[in-house]
C-alpha positions in Angstrom: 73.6 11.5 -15.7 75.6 9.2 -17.5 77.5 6.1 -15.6 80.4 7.5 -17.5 80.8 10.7 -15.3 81.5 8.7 -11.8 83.9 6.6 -13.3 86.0 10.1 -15.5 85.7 11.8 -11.6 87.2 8.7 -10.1 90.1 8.5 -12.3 90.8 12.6 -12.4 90.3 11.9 -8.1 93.5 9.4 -8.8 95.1 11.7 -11.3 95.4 14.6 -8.9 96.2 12.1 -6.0 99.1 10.5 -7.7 100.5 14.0 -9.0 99.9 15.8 -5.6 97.6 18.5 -7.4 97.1 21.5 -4.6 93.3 22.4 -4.7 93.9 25.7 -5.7 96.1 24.9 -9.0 92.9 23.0 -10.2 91.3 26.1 -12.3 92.0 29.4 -13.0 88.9 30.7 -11.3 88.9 31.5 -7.6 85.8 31.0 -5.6 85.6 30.4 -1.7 83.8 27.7 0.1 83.5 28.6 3.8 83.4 27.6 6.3 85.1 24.6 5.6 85.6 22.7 7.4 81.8 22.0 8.0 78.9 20.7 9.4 76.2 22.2 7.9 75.3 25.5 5.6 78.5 25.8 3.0 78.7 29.3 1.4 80.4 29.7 -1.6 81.1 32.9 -2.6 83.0 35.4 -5.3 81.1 33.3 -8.2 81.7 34.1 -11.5 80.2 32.1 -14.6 76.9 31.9 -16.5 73.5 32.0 -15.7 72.5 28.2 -14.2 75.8 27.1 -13.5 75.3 23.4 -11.7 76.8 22.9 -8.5 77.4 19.4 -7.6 79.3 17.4 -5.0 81.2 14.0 -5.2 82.4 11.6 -2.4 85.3 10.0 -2.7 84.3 7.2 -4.4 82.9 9.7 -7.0 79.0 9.0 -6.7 77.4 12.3 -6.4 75.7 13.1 -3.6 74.2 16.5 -4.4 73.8 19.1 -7.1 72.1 22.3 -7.5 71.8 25.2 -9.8 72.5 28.5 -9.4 72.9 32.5 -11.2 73.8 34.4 -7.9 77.5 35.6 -7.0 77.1 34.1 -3.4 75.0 31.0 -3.0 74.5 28.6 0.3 74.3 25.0 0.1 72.9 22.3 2.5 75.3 19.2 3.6 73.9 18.9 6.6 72.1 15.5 5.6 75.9 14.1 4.5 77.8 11.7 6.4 81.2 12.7 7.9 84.0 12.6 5.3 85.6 14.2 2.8 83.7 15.5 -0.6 84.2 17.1 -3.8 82.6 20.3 -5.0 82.8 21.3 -8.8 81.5 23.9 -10.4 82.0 24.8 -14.0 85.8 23.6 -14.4 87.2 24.0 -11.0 86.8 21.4 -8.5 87.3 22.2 -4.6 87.9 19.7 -1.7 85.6 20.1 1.5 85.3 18.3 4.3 81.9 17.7 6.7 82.3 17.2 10.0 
């Protein structure tokens, strides 16, 4: 990855901040992330997008701190191993907020 891609997430993270931008009015897709919040298995579910779409997740200081590949219309993903706090999940152009617990 490129040391560029923190730093665009961070400032987008401040964008959205500044203008109140509600999670859902991020993307025109619609996916679910449940449950959520969570402390271990996320599902994420009603997928739709190309084959070996990347799944990855940012904190909030925009270092990513997971990312995975996936074709399937419902996949699972581990955060069990990630500290309590608040993390960002995007996939393809549509970024969701979830929290770990």
């Amino acid at each position: 990855f490129s040391d560029t891609l923190p730093k665009l997430f961070y400032w987008r993270l401040c964008l959205e901040k500044i203008l109140d931008i509600d999670n859902n009015r991020l993307s025109s897709q619609s996916f679910s992330i449940y449950p959520n919040p969570s402390s271990g298995i996320i599902t994420l579910s009603n997928l739709s997008f190309q084959k070996n779409e990347e799944i990855t997740i940012y904190n909030t200081l925009g270092q990513m701190v997971h990312k995975q590949t996936t074709n399937q219309q419902q996949t699972t993903v581990n955060v069990a191993y990630l500290p309590k706090g608040i993390y960002f999940l995007w996939l393809g152009d549509e970024t969701k907020k979830i929290v770990i617990e």
